[in-house]
C-alpha positions as a Markdown table, in Angstrom:
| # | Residue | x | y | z |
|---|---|---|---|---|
| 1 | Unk | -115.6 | -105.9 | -47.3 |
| 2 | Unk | -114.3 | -103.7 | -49.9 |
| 3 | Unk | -112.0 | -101.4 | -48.0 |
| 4 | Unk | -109.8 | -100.0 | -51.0 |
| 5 | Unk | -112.8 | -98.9 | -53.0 |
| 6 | Unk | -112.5 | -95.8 | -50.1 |
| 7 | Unk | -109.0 | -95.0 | -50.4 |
| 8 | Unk | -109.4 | -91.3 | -51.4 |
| 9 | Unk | -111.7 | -91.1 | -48.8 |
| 10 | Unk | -108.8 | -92.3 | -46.0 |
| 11 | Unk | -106.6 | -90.1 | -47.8 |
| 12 | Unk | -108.7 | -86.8 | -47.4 |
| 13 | Unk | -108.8 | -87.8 | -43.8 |
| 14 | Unk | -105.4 | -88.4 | -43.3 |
| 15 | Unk | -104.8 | -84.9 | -44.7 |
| 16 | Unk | -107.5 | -83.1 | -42.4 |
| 17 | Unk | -105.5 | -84.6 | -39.8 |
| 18 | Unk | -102.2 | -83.2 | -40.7 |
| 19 | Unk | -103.0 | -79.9 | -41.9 |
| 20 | Unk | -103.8 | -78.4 | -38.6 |
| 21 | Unk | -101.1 | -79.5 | -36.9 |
| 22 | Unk | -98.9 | -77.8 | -39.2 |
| 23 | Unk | -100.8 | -74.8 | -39.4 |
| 24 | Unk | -99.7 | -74.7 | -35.5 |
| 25 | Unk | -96.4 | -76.0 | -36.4 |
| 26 | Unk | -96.0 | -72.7 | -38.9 |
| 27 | Unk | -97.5 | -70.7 | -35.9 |
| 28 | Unk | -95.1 | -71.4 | -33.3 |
| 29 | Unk | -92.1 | -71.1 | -36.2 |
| 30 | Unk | -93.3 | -67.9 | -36.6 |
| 31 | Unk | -93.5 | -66.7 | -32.9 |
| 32 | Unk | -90.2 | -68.6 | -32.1 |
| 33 | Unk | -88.0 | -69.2 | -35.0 |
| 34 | Unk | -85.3 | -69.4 | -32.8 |
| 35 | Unk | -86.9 | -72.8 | -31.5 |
| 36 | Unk | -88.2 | -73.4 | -35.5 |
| 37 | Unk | -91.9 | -75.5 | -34.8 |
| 38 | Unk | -92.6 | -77.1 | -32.2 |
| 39 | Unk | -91.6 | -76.0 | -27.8 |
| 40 | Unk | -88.6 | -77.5 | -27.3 |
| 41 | Unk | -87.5 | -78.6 | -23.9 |
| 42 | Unk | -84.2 | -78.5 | -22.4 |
| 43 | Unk | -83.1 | -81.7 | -24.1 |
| 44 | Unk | -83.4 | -79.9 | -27.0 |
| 45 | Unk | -82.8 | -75.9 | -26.2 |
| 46 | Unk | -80.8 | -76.5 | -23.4 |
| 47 | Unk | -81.4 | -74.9 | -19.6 |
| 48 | Unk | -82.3 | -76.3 | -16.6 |
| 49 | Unk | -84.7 | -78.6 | -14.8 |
| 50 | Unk | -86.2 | -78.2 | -11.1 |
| 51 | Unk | -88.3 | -80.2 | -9.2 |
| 52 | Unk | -89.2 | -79.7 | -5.9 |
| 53 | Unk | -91.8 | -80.7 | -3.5 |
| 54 | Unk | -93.2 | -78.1 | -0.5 |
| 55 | Unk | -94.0 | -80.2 | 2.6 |
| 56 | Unk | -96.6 | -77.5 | 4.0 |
| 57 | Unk | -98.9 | -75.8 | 1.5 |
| 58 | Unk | -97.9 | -75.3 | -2.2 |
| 59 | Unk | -97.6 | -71.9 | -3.7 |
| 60 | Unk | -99.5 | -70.9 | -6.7 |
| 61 | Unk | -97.4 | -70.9 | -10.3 |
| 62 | Unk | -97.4 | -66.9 | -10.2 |
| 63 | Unk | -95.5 | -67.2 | -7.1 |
| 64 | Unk | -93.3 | -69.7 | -8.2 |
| 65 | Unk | -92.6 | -67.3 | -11.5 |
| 66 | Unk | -92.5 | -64.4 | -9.5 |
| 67 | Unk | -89.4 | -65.9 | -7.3 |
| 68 | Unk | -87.7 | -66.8 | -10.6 |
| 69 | Unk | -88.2 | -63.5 | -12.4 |
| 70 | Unk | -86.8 | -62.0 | -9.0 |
| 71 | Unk | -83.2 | -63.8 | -9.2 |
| 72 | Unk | -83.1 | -63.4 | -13.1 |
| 73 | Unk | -80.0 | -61.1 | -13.8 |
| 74 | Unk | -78.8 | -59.8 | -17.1 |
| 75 | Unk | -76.2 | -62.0 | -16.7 |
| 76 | Unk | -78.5 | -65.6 | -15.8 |
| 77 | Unk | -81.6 | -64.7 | -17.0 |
| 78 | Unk | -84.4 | -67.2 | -15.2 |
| 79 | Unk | -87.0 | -64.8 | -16.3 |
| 80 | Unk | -91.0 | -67.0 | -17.9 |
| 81 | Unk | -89.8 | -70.0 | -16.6 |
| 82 | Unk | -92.7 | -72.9 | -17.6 |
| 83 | Unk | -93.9 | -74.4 | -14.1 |
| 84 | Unk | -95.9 | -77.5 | -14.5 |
| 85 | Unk | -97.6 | -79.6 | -11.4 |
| 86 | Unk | -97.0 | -82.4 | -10.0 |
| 87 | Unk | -99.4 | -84.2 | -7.9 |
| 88 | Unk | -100.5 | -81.9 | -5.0 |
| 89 | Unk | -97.2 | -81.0 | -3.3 |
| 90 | Unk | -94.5 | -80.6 | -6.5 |
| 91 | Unk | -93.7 | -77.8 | -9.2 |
| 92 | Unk | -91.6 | -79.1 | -12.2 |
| 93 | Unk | -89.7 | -76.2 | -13.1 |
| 94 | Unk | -87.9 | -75.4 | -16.6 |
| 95 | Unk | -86.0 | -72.5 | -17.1 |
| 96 | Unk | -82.9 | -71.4 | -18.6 |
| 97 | Unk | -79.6 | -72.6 | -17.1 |
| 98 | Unk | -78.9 | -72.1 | -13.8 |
| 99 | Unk | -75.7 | -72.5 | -11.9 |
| 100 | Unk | -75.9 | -74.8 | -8.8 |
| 101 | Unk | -75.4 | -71.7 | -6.4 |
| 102 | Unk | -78.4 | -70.1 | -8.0 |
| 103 | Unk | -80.2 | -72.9 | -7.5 |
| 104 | Unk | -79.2 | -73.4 | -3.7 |
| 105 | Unk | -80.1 | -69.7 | -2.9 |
| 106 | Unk | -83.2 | -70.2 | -5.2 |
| 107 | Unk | -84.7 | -72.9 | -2.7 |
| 108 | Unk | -83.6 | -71.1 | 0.3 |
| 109 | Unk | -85.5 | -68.2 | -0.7 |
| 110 | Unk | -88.3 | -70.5 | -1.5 |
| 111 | Unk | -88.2 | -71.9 | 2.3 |
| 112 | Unk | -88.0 | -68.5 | 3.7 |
| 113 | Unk | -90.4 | -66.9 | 1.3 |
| 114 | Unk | -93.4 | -69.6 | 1.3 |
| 115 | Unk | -92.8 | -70.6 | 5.2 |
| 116 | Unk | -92.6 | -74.7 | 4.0 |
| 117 | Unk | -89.6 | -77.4 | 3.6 |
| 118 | Unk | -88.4 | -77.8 | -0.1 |
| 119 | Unk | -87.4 | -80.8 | -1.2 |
| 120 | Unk | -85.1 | -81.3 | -4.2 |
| 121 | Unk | -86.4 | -84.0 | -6.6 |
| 122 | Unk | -84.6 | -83.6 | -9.2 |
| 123 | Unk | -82.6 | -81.0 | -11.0 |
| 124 | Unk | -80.8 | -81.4 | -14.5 |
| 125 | Unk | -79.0 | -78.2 | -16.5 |
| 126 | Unk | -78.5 | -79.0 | -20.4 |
| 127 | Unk | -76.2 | -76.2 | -22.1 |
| 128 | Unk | -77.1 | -75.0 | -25.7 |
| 129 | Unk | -74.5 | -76.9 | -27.1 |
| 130 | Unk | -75.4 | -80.3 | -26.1 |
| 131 | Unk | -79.5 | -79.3 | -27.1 |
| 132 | Unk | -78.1 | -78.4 | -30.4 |
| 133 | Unk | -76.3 | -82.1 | -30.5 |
| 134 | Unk | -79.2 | -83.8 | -29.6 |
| 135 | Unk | -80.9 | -81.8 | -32.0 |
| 136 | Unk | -79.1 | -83.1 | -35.2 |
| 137 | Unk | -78.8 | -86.9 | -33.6 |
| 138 | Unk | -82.7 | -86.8 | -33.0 |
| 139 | Unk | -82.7 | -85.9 | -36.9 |
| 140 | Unk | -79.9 | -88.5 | -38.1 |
| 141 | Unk | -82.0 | -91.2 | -36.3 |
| 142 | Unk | -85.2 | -90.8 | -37.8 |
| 143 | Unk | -83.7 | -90.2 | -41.5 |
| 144 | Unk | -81.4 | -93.6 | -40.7 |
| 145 | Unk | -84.2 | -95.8 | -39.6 |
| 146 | Unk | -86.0 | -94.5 | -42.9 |
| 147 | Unk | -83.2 | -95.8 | -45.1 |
| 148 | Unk | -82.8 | -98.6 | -43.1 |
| 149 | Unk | -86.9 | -99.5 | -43.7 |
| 150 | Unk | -86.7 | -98.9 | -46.8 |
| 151 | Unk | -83.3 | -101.1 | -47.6 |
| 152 | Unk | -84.8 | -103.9 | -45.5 |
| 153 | Unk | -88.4 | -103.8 | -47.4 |
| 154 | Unk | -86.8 | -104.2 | -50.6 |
| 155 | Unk | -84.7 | -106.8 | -49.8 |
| 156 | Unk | -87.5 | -108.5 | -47.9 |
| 157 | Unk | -89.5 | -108.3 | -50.8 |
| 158 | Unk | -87.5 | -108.8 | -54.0 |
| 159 | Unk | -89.2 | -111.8 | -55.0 |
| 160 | Unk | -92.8 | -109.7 | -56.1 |
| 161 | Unk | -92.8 | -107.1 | -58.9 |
| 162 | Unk | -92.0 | -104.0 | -57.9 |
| 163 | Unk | -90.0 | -104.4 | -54.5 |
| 164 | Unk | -89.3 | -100.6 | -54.1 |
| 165 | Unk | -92.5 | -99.8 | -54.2 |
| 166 | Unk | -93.3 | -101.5 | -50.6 |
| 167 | Unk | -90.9 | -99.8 | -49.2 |
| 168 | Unk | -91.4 | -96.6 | -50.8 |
| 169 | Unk | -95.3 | -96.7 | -49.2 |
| 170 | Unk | -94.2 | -97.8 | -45.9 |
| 171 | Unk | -92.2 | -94.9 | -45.5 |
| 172 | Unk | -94.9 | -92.7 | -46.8 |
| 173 | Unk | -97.1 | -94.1 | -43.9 |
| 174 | Unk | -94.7 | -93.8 | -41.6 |
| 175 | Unk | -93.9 | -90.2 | -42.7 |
| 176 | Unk | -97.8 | -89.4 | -41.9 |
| 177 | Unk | -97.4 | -90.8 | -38.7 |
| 178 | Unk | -94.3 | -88.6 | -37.9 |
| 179 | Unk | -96.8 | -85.7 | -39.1 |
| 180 | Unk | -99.3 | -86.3 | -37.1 |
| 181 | Unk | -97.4 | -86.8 | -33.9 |
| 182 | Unk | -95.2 | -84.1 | -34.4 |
| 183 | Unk | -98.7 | -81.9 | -35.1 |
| 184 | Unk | -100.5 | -83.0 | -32.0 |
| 185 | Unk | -97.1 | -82.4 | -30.1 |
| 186 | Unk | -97.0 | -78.4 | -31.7 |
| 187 | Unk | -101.2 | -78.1 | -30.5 |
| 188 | Unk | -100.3 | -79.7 | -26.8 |
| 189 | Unk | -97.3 | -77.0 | -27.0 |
| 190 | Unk | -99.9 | -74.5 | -28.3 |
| 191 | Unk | -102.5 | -75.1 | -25.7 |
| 192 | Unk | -100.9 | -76.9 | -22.7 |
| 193 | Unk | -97.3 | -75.4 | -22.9 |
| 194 | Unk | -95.7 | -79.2 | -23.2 |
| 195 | Unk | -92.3 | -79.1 | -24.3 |
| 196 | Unk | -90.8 | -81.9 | -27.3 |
| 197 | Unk | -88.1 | -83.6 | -24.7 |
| 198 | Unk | -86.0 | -86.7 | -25.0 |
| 199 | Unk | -89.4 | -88.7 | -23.8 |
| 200 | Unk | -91.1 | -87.2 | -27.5 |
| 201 | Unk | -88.2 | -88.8 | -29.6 |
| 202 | Unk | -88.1 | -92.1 | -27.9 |
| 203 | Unk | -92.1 | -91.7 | -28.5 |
| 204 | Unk | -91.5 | -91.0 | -31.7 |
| 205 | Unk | -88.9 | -93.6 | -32.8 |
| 206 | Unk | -91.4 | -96.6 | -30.9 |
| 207 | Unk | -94.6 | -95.3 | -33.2 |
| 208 | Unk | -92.2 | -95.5 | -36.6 |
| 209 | Unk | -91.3 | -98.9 | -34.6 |
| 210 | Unk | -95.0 | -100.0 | -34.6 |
| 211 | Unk | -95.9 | -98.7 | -37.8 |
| 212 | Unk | -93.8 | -100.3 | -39.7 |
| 213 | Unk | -94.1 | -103.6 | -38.3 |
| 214 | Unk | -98.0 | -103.6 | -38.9 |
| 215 | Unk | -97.1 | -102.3 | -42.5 |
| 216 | Unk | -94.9 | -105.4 | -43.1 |
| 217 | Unk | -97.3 | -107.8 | -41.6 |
| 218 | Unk | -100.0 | -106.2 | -44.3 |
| 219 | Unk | -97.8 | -106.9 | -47.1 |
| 220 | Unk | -96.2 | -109.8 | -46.3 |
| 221 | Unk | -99.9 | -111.2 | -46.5 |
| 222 | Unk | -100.1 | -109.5 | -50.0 |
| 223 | Unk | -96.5 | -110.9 | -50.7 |
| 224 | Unk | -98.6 | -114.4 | -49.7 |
| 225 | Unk | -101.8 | -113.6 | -51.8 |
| 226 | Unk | -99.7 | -112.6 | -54.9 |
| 227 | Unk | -98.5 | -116.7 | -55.4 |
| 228 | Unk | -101.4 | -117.7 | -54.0 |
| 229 | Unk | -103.7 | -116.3 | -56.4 |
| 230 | Unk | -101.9 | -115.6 | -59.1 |
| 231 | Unk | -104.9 | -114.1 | -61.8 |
| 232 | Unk | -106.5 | -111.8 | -59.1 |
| 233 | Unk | -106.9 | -108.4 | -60.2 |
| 234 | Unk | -104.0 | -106.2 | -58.1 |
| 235 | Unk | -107.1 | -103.8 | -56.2 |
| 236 | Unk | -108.7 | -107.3 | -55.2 |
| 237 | Unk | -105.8 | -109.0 | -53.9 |
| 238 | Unk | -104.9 | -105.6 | -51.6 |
| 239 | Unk | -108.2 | -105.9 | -50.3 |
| 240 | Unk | -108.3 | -109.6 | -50.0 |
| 241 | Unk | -104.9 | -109.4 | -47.7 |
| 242 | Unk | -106.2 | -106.3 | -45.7 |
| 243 | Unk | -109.3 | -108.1 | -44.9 |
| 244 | Unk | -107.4 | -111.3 | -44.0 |
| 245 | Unk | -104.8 | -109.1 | -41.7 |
| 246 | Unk | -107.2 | -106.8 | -39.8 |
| 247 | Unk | -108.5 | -108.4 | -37.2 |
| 248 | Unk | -104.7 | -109.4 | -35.8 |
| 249 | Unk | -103.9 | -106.2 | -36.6 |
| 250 | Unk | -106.7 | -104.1 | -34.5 |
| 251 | Unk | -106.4 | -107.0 | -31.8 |
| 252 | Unk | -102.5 | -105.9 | -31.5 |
| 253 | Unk | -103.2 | -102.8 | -31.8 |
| 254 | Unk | -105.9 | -102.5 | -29.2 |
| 255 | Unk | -103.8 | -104.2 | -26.2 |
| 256 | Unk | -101.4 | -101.5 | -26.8 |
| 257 | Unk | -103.9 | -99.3 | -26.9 |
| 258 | Unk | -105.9 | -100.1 | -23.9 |
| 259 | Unk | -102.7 | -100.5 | -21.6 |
| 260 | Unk | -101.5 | -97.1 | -22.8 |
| 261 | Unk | -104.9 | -95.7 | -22.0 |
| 262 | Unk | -104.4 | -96.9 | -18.2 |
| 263 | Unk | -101.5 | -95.2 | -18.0 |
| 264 | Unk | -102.3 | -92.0 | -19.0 |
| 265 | Unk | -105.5 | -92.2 | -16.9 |
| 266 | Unk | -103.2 | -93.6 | -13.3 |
| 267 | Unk | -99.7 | -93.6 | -14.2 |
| 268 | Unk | -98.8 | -89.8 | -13.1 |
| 269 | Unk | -97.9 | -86.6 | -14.5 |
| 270 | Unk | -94.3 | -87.3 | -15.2 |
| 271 | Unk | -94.9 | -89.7 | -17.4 |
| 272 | Unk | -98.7 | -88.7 | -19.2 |
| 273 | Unk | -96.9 | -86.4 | -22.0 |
| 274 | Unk | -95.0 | -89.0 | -23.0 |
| 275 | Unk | -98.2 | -91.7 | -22.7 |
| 276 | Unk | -100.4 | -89.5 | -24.7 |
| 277 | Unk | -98.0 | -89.0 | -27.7 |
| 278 | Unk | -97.0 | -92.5 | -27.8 |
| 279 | Unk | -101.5 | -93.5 | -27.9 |
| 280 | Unk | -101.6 | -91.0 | -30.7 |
| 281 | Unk | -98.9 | -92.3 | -32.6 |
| 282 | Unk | -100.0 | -96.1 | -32.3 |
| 283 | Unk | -103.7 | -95.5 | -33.5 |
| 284 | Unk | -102.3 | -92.9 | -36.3 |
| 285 | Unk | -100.0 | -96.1 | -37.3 |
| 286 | Unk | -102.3 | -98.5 | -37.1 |
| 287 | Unk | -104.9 | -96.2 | -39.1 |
| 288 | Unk | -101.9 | -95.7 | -41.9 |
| 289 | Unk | -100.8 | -99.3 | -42.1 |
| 290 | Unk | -104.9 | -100.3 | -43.0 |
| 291 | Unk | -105.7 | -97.1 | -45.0 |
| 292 | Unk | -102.7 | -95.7 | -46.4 |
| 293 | Unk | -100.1 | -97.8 | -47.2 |
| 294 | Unk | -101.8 | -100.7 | -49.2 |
| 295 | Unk | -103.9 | -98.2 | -50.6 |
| 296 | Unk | -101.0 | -96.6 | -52.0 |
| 297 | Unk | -99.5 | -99.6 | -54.0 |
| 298 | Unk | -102.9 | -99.4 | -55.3 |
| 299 | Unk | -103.0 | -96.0 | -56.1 |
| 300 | Unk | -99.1 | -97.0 | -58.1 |
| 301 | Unk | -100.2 | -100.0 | -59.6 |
| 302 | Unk | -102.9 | -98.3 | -61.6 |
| 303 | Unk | -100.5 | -94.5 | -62.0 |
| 304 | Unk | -103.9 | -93.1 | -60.8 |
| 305 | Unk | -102.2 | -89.9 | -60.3 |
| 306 | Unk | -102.5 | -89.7 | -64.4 |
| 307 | Unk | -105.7 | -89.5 | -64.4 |
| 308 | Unk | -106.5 | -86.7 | -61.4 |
| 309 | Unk | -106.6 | -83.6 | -63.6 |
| 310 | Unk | -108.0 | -84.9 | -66.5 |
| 311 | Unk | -112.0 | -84.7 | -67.2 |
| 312 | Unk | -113.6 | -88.0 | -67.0 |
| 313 | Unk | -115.2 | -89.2 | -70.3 |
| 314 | Unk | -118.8 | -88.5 | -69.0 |
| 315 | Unk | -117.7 | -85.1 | -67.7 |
């Protein structure tokens, strides 16, 4: 099985996968830059979260909306909050911050107004200022666990030629995997209205999490390979330790997979955002760790990238 004989293939499809999810990422910078690319939630933007549950029948969103844009002043403005359902009996309600006596007249005028017993689930308020912190942390922990990859890889590896260069492609495929999740997150925000929360970065930081690990266990096999067989040509000795490494890898893959799947079948609206992003981001890493990042010390092994604009010889 001659899987690095494809790369550019992979690579082309890794890049039609990316693309459009900047090209809605650009999109909502464009409508929003105050928010910059992707619908931030509270965590991030700060404001306030409602959840309540009506113990007769539930009103429609526009109602629910319609109440909110009613006790927006110029002073609290509640005005387009995003109203997402829960189950058959339950609104989650994001908005912008709300004091806790707005919030106590808003559910009384919800009992009066829709003739049904609210109960409080949950509410949460977030001010700007802590969004904005979590903001910068969200970006200091992804850039440290890069250096911290990439630190570890070359230590890990310093006894092959070329050590950086491990670490150098497993941050690239990890880096594609941060694109792609981040993309699908801006098309969900694009089409379904779901908001990047706290939940997104813990998904986020567990796919880098995966994707590295099944990046190192490809290359430690190559790390193997490379005393092993000693004369092979570099492309066949990638190969050889892909092909050798797959079938653990798509088995541990798949039982995440498959359990993930369940859950965002069964497990509930709370938690199906979450669950979705986090499937996304284990098949994208388990698609990068196979087809982009051995393929990559490959591509640096041969400085293939001299050779791209020039004609070939039978050209």
């Amino acid at each position: 099985m001659n899987i690095i004989k494809n790369r550019y293939l992979y690579f082309l499809i890794s890049l039609l996968v990316i693309v459009p999810g900047l090209v809605f990422m650009g999109i909502h910078w464009a409508e929003n830059p105050q928010e910059g690319p992707l619908l931030l939630g509270i965590d991030f933007r700060g404001g306030s979260l409602l959840e309540v549950q009506f113990s007769g029948t539930r009103p429609d969103t526009s109602e629910i909306a319609a109440l909110y844009n009613d006790f927006s002043t110029p002073e609290q403005s509640l005005k387009d909050p995003v109203i997402q359902p829960l189950g058959d009996d339950s609104f989650s309600i994001r908005s912008k911050t709300m004091t806790d006596e707005t919030k106590g007249a808003l559910i009384t005028e919800m009992e009066s107004r829709f003739g049904s017993t609210v109960t409080v689930l949950n509410f949460t308020s977030v001010s700007a200022s802590i969004g904005a912190e979590v903001t910068r942390a969200a970006g200091v922990a992804i850039l440290m666990a890069a250096i911290a990859i990439l630190i570890y890889i070359w230590f890990a590896f310093r006894s092959v030629d070329h050590p950086i260069r491990y670490g150098t492609a497993a941050i690239l495929a990890m880096l594609h995997d941060v694109l792609v999740v981040v993309g699908v997150e801006a098309m969900l925000g694009y089409f379904l209205g779901w908001e990047a929360d706290a939940l997104f970065l813990t998904a986020v930081l567990t796919v880098i999490g995966f994707s590295v690990h099944d990046t190192i266990v490809v290359f430690d096999r190559v790390r193997e390979n490379s005393r092993i067989h000693r004369r092979l040509e570099y492309e066949k000795l990638i190969n050889h330790s892909i092909v050798q490494t797959l079938d653990r890898s798509l088995a541990t893959q798949l039982t995440v997979m498959f359990t993930l799947t369940a859950l965002a079948l069964f497990g509930g609206e709370t938690i199906r955002h979450f669950v979705i992003i986090l499937l996304v981001g284990i098949f994208s890493g388990t698609y990068s760790s196979i087809f982009n990042a051995a393929p990559i010390l490959v591509v640096w092994e041969n400085r293939e990238w001299e050779t791209w604009f020039k004609r070939s010889a039978n050209a």
